[in-house]
C-alpha positions as CSV (number, residue, x, y, z in Angstrom):
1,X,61.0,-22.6,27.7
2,X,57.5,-23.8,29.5
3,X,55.2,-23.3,26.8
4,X,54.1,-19.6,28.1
5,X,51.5,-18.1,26.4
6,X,52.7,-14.6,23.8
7,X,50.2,-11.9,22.8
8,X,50.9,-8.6,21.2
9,X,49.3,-6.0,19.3
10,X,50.0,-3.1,16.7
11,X,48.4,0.4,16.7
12,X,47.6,1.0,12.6
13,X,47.4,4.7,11.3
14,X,43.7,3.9,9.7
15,X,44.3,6.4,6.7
16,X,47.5,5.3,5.6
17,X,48.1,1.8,7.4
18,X,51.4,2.4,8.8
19,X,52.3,0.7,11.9
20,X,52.9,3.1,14.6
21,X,53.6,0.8,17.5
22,X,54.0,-2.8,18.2
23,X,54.0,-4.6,21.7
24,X,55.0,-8.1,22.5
25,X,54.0,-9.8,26.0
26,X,55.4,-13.0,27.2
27,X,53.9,-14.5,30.4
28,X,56.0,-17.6,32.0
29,X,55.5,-18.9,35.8
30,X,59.0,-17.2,35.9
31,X,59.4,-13.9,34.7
32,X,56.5,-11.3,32.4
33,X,58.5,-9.4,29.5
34,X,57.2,-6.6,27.5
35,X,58.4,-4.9,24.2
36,X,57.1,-1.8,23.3
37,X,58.3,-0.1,20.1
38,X,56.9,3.1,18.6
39,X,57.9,4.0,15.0
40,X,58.3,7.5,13.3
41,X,59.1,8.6,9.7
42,X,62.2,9.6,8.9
43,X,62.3,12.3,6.4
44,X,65.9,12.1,5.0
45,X,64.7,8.3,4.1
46,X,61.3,8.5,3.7
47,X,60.5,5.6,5.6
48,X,58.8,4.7,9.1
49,X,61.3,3.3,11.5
50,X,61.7,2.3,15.0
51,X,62.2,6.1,17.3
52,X,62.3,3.9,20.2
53,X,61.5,0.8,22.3
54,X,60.5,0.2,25.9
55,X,61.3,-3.5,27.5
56,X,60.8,-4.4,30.7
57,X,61.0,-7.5,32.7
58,X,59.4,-8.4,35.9
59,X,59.0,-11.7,37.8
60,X,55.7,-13.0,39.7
61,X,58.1,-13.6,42.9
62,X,58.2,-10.1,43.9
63,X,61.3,-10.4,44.2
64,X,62.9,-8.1,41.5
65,X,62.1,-6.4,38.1
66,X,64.3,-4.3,35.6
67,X,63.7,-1.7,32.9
68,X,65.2,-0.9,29.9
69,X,64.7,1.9,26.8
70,X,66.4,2.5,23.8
71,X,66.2,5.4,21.2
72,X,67.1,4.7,17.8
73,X,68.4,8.3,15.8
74,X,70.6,9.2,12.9
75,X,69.7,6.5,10.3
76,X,71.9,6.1,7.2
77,X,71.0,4.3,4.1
78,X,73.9,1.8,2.4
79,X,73.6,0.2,-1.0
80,X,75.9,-2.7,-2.1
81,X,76.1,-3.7,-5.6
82,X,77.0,-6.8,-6.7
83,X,77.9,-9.0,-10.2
84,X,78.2,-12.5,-11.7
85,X,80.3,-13.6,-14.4
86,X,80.0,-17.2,-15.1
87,X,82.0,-18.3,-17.8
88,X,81.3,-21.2,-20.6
């Protein structure tokens, strides 16, 4: 909205190069937000995922600031299929 300045950053496993955590920092006149999200393997996939993610929000005024976490559990795998038939 006013041009503020983002940074972030990602923590690397150096033997295998998997991302273990990312975090995203936006700085405005009005308000500083920060994402943090830490990943884990999940065995029944075999695949890293987001475990969980920290945000939270405060504002250079003083004048409030709010917190937030979410855990992320109990992931599924779907496939969907599809076909063409185009005729002559």
């Amino acid at each position: 909205e006013d041009g503020a300045p983002a940074s972030g950053s990602f923590t690397i496993d150096p033997d295998s190069g998997r991302i273990l955590r990312t975090e995203f920092v936006l700085a405005s006149r009005r308000i500083i937000a920060r994402f943090t999200v830490e990943y884990a393997e999940q065995p029944a996939l075999k695949l890293w995922l987001p475990a969980s993610m920290v945000e939270s929000y405060r504002f250079p005024s003083g004048a409030s600031s709010m917190d937030g976490q979410a855990t992320d559990s109990n992931f599924r795998m779907f496939r969907v299929e599809t076909s063409t038939s185009i005729g002559k």
